[in-house]
PyMOL Python script that loads the backbone (N, CA, C, O; Angstrom):
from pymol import cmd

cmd.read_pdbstr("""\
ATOM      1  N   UNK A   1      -0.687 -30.158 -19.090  1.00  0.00           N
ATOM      2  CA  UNK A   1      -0.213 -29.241 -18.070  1.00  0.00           C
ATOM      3  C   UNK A   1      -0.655 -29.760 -16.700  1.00  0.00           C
ATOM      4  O   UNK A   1      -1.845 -29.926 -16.430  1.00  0.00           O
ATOM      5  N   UNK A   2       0.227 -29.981 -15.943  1.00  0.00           N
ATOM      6  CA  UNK A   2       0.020 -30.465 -14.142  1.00  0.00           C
ATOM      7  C   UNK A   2      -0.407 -28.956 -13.620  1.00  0.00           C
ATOM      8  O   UNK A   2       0.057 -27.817 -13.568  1.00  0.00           O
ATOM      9  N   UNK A   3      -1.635 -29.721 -13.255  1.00  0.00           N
ATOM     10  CA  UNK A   3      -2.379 -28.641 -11.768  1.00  0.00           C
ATOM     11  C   UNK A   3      -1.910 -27.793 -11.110  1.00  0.00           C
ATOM     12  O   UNK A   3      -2.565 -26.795 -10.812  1.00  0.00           O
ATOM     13  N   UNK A   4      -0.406 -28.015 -10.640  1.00  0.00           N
ATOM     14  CA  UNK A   4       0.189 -27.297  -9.960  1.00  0.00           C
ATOM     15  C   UNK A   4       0.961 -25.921 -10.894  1.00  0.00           C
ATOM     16  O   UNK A   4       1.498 -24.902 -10.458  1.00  0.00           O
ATOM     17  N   UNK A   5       0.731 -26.437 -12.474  1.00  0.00           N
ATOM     18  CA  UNK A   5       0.972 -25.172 -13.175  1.00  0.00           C
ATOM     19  C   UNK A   5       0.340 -24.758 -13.362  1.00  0.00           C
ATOM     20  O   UNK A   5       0.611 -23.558 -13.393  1.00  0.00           O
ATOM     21  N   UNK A   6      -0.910 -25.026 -13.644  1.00  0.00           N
ATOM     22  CA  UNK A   6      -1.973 -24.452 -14.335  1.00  0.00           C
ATOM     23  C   UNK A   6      -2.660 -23.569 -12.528  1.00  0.00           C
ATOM     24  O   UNK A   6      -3.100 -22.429 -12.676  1.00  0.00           O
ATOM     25  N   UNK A   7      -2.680 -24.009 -11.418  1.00  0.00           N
ATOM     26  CA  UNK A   7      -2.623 -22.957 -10.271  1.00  0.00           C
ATOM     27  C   UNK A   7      -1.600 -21.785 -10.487  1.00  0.00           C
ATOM     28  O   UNK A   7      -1.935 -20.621 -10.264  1.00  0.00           O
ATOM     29  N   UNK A   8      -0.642 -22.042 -10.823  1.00  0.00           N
ATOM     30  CA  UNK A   8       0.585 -21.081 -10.253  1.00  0.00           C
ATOM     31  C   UNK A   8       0.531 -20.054 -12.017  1.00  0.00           C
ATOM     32  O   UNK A   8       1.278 -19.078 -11.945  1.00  0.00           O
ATOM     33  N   UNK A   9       0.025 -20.138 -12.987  1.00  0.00           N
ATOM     34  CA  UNK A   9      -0.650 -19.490 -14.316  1.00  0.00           C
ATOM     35  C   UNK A   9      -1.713 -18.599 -13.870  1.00  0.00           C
ATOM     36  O   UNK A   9      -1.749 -17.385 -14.066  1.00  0.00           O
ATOM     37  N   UNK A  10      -2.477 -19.224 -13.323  1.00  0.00           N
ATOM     38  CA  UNK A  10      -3.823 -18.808 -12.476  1.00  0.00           C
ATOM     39  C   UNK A  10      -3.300 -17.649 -11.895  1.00  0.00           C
ATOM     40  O   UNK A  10      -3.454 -16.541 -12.408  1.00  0.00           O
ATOM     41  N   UNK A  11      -2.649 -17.854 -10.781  1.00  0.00           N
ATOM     42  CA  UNK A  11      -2.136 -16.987  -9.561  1.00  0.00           C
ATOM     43  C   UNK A  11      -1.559 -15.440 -10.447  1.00  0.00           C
ATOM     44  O   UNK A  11      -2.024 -14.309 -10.310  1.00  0.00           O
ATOM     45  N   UNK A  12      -0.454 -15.868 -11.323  1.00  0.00           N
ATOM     46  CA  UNK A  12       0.334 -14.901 -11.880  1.00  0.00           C
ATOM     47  C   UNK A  12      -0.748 -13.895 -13.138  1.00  0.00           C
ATOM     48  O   UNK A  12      -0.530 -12.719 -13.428  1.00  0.00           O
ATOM     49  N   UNK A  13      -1.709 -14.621 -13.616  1.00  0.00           N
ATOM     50  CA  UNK A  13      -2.594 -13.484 -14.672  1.00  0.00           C
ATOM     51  C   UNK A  13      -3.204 -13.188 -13.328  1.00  0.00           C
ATOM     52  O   UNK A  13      -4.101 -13.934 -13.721  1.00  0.00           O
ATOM     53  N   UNK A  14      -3.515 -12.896 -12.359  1.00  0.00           N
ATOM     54  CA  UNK A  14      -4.592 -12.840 -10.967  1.00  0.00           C
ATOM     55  C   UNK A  14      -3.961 -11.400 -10.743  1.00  0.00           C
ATOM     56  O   UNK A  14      -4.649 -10.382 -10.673  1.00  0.00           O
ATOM     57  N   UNK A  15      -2.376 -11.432 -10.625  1.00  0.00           N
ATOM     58  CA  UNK A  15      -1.627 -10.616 -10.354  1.00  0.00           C
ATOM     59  C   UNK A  15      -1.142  -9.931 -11.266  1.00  0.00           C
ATOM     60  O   UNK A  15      -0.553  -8.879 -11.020  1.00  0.00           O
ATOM     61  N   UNK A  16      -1.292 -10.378 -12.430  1.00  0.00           N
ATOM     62  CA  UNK A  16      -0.640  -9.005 -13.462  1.00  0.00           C
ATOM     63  C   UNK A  16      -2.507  -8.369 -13.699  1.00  0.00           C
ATOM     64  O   UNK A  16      -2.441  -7.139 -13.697  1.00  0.00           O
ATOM     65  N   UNK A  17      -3.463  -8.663 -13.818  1.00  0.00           N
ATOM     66  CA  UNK A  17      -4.469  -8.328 -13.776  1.00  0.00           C
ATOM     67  C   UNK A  17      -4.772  -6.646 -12.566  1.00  0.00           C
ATOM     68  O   UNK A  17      -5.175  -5.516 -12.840  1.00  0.00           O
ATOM     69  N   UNK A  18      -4.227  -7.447 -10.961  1.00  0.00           N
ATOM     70  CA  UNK A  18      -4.619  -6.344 -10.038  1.00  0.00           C
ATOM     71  C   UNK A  18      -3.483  -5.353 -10.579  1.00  0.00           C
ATOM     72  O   UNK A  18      -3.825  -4.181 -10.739  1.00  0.00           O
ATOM     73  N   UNK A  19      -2.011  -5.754 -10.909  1.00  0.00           N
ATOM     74  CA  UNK A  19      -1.476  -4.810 -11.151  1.00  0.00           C
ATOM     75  C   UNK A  19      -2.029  -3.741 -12.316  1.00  0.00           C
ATOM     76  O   UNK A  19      -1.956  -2.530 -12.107  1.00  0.00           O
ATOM     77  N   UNK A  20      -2.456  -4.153 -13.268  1.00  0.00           N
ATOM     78  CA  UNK A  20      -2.789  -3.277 -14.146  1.00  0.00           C
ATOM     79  C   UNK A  20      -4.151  -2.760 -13.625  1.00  0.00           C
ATOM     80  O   UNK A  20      -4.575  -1.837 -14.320  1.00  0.00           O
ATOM     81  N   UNK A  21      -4.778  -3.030 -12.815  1.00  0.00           N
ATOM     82  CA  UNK A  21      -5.830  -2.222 -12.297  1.00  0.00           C
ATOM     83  C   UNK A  21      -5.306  -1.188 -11.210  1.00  0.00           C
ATOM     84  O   UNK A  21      -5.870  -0.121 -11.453  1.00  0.00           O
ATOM     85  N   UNK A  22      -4.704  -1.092 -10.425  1.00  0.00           N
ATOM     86  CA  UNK A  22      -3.540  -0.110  -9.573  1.00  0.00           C
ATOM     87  C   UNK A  22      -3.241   0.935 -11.259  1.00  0.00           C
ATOM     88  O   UNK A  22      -3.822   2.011 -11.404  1.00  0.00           O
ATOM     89  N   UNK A  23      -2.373   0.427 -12.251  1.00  0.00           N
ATOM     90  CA  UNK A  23      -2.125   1.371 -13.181  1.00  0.00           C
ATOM     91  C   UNK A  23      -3.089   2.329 -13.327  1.00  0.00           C
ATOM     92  O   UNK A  23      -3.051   3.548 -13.155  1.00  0.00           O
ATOM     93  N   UNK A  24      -3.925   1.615 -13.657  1.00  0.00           N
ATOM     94  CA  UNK A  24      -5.279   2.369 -14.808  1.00  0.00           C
ATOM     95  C   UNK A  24      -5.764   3.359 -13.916  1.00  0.00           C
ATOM     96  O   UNK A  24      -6.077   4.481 -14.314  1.00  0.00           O
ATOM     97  N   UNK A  25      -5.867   2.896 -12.362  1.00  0.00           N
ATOM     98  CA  UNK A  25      -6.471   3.387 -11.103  1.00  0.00           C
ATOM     99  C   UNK A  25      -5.796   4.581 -10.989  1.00  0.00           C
ATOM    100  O   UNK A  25      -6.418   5.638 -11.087  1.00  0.00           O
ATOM    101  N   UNK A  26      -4.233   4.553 -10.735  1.00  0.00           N
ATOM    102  CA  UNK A  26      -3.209   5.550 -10.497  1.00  0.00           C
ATOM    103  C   UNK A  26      -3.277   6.938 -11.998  1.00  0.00           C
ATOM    104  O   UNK A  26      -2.920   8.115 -12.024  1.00  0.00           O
ATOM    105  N   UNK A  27      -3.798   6.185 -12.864  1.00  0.00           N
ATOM    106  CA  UNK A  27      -3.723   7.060 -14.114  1.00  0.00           C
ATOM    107  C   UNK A  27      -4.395   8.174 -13.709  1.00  0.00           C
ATOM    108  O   UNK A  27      -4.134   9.336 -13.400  1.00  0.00           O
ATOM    109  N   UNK A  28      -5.419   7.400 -13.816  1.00  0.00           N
ATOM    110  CA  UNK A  28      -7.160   8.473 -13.352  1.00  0.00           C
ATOM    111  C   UNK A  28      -7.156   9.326 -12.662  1.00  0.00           C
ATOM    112  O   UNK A  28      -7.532  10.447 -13.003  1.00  0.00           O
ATOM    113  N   UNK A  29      -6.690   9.006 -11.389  1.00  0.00           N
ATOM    114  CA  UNK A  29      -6.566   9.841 -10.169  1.00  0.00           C
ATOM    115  C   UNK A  29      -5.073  10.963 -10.202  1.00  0.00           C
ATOM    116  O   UNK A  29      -4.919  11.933  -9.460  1.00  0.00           O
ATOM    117  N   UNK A  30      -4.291  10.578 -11.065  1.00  0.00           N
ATOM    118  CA  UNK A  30      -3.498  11.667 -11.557  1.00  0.00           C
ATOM    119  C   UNK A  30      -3.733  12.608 -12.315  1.00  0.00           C
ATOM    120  O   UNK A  30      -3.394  13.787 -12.216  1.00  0.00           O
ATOM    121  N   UNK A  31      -4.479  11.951 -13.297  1.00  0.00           N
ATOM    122  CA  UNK A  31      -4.888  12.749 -14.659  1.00  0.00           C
ATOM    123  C   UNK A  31      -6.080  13.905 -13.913  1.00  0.00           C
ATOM    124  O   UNK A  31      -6.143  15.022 -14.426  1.00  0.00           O
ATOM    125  N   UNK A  32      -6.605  13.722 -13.221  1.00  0.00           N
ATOM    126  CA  UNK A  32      -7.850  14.600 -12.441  1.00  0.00           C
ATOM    127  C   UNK A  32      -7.071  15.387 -11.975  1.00  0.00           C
ATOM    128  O   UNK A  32      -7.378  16.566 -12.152  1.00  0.00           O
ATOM    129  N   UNK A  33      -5.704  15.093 -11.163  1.00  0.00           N
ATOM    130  CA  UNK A  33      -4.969  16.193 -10.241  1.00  0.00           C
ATOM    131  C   UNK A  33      -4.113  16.995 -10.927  1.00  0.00           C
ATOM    132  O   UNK A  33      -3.314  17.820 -10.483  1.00  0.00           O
ATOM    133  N   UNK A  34      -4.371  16.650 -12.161  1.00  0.00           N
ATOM    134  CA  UNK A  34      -3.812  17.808 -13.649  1.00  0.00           C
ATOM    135  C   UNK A  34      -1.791  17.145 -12.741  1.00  0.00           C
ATOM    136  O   UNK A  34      -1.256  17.789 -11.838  1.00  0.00           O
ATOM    137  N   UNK A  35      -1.430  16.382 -13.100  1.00  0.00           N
ATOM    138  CA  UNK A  35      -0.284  16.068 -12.817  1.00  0.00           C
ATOM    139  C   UNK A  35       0.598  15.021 -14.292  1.00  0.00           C
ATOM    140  O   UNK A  35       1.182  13.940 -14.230  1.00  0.00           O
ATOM    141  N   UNK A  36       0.398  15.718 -15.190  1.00  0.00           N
ATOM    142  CA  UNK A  36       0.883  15.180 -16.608  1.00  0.00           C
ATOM    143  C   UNK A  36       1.992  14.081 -17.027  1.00  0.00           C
ATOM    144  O   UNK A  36       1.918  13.173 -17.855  1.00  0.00           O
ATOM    145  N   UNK A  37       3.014  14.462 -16.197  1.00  0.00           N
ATOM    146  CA  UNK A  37       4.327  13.950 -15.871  1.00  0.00           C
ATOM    147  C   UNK A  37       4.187  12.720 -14.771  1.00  0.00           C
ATOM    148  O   UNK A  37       5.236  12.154 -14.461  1.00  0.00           O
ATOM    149  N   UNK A  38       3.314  12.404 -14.341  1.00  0.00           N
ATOM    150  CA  UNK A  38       3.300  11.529 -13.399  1.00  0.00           C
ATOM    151  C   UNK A  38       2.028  10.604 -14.328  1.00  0.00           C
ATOM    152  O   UNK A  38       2.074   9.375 -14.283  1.00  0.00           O
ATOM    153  N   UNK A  39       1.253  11.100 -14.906  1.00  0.00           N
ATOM    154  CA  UNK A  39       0.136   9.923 -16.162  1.00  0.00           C
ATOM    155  C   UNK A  39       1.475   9.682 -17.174  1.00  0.00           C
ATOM    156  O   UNK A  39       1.679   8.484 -17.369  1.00  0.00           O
ATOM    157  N   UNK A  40       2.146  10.324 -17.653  1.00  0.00           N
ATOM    158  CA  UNK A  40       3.255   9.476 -18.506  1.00  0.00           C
ATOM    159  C   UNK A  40       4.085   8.730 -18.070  1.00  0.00           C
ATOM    160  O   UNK A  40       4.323   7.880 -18.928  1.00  0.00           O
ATOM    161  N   UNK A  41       4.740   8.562 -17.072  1.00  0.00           N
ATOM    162  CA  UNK A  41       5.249   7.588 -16.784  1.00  0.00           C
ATOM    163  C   UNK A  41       4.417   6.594 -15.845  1.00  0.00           C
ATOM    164  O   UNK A  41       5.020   5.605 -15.430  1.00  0.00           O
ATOM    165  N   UNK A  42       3.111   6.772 -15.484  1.00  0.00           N
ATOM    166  CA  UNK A  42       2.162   5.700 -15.060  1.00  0.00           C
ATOM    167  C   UNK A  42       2.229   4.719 -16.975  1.00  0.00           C
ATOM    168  O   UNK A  42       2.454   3.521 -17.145  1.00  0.00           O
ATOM    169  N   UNK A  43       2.039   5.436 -17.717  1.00  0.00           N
ATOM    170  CA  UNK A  43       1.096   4.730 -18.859  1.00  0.00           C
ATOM    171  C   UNK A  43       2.676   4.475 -19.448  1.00  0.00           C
ATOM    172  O   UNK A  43       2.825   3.572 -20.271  1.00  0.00           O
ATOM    173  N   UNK A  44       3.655   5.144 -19.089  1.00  0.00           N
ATOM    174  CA  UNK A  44       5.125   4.095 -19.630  1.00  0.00           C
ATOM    175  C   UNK A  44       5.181   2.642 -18.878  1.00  0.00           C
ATOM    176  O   UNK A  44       5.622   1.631 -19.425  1.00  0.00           O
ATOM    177  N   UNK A  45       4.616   2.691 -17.398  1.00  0.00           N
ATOM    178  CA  UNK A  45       4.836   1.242 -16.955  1.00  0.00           C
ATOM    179  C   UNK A  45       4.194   0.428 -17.438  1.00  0.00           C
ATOM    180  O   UNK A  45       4.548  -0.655 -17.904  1.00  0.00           O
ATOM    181  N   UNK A  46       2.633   1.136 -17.330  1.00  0.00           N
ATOM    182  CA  UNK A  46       2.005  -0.151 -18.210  1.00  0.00           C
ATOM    183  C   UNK A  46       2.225  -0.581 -19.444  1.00  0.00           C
ATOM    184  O   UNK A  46       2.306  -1.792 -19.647  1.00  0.00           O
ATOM    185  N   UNK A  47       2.354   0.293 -20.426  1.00  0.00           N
ATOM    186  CA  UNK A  47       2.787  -0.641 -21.646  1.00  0.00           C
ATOM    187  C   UNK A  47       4.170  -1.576 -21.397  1.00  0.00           C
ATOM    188  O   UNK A  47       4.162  -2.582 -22.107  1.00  0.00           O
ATOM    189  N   UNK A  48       5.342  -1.445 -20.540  1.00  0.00           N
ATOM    190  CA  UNK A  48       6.346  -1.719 -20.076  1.00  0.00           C
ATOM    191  C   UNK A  48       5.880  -3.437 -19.549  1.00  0.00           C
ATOM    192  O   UNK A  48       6.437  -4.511 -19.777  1.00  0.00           O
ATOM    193  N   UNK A  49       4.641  -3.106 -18.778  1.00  0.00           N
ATOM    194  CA  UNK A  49       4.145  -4.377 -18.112  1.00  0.00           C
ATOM    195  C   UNK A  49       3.584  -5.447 -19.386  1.00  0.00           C
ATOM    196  O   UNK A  49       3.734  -6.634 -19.672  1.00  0.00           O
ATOM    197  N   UNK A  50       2.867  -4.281 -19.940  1.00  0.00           N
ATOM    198  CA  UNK A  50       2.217  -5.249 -21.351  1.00  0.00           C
ATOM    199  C   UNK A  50       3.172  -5.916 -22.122  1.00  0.00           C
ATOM    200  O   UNK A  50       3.057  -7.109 -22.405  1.00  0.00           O
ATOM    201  N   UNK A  51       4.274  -5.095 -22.542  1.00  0.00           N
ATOM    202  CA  UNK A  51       4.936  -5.340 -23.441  1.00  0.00           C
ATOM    203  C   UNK A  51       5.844  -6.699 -22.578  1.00  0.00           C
ATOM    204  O   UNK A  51       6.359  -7.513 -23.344  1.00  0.00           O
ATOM    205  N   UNK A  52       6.010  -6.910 -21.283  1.00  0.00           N
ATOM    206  CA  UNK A  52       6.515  -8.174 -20.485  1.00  0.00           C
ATOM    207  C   UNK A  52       6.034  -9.334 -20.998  1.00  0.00           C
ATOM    208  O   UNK A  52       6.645 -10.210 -21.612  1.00  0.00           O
ATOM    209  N   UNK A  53       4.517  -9.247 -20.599  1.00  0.00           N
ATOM    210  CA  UNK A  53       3.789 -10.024 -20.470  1.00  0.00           C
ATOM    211  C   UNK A  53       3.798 -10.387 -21.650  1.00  0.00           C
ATOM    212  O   UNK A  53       3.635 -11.595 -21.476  1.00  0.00           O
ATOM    213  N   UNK A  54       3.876 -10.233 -22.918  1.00  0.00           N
ATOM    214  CA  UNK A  54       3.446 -10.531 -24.772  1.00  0.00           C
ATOM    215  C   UNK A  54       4.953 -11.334 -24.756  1.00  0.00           C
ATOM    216  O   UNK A  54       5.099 -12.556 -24.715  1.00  0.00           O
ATOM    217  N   UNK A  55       5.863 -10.465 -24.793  1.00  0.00           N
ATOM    218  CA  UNK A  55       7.452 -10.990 -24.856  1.00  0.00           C
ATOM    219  C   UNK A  55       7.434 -12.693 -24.033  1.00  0.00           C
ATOM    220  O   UNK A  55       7.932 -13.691 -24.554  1.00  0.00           O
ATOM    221  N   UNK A  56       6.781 -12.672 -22.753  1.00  0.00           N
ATOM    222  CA  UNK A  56       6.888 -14.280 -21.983  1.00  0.00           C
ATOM    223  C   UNK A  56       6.202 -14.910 -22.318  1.00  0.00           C
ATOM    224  O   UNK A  56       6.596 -16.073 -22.231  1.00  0.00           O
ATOM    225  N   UNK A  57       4.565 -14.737 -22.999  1.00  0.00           N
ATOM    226  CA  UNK A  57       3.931 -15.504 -23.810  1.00  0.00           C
ATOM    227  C   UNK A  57       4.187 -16.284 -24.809  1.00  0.00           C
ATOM    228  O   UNK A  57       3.809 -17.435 -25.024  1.00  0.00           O
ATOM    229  N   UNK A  58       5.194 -15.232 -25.716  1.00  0.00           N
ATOM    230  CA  UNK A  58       5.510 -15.823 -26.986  1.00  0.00           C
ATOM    231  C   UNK A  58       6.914 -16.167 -26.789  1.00  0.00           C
ATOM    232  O   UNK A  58       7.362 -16.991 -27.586  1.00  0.00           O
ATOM    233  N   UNK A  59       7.865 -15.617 -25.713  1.00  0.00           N
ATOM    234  CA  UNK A  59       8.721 -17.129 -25.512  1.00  0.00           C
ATOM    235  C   UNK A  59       8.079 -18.613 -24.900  1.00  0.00           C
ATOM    236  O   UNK A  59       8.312 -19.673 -25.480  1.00  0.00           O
ATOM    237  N   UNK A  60       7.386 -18.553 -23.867  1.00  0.00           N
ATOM    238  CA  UNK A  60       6.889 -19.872 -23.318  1.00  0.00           C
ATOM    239  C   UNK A  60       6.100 -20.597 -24.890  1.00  0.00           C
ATOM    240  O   UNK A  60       6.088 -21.824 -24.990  1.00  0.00           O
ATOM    241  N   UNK A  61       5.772 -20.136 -25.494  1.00  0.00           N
ATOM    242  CA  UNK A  61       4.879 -20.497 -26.922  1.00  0.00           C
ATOM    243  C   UNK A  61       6.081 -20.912 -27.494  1.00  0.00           C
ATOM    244  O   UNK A  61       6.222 -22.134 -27.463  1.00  0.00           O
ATOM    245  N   UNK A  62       6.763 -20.443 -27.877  1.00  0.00           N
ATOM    246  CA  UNK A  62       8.245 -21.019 -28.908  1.00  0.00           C
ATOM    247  C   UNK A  62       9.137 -22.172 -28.233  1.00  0.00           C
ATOM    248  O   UNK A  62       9.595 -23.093 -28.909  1.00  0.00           O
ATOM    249  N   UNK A  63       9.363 -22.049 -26.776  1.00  0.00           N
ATOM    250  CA  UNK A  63       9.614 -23.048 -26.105  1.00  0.00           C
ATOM    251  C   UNK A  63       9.149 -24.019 -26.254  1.00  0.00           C
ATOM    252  O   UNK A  63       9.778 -24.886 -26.861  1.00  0.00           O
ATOM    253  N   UNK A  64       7.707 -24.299 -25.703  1.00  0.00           N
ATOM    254  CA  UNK A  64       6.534 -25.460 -26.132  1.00  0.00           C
ATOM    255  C   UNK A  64       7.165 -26.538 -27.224  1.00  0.00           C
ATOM    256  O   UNK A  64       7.665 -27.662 -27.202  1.00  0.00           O
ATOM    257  N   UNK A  65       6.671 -24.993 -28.681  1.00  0.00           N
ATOM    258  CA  UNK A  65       6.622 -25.609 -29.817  1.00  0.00           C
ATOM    259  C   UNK A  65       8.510 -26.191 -29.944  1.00  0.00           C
ATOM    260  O   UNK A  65       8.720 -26.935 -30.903  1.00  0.00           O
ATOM    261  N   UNK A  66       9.242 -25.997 -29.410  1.00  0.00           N
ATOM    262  CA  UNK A  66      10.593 -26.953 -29.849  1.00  0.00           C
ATOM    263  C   UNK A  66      10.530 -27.775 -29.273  1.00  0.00           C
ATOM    264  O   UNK A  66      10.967 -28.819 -29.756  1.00  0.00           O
ATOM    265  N   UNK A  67       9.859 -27.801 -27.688  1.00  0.00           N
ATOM    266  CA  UNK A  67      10.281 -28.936 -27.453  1.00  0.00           C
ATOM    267  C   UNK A  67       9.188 -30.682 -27.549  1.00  0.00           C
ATOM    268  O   UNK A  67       9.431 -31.738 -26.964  1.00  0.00           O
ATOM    269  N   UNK A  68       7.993 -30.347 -28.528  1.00  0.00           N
ATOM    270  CA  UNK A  68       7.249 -30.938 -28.762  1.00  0.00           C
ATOM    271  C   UNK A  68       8.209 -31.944 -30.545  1.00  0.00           C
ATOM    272  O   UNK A  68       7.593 -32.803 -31.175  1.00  0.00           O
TER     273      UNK A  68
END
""", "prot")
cmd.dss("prot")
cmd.show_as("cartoon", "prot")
cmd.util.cbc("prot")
cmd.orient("prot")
């Protein structure tokens, strides 16, 4: 892997990282303001985000492996 991917890998878990800390953050501070409907669709994005992130893993992984 060239440097310049393995930076720009870096950069993007950096950023799905803060994003899911904003989630978790936004959860909390809803869930305290008794606002129910607004923690379910916080905790629909994140699994939404998770479920991104697993799906591009294991295509970039299947990619790899064909073209090796």
């Amino acid at each position: 892997m060239r440097h310049a991917d393995i930076r720009s890998t870096a950069a993007k878990v950096s950023s799905l990282k803060t994003i899911e800390g904003l989630l978790d953050y936004a959860i909390l501070e809803s869930a305290e303001l008794g606002l129910p409907l607004i923690v379910c669709l916080l905790r629909m994005a994140r699994f939404e985000l998770e479920t991104a992130v697993a799906s591009s893993l294991s295509d970039r992984s299947a990619l790899e492996a064909t073209l090796r």
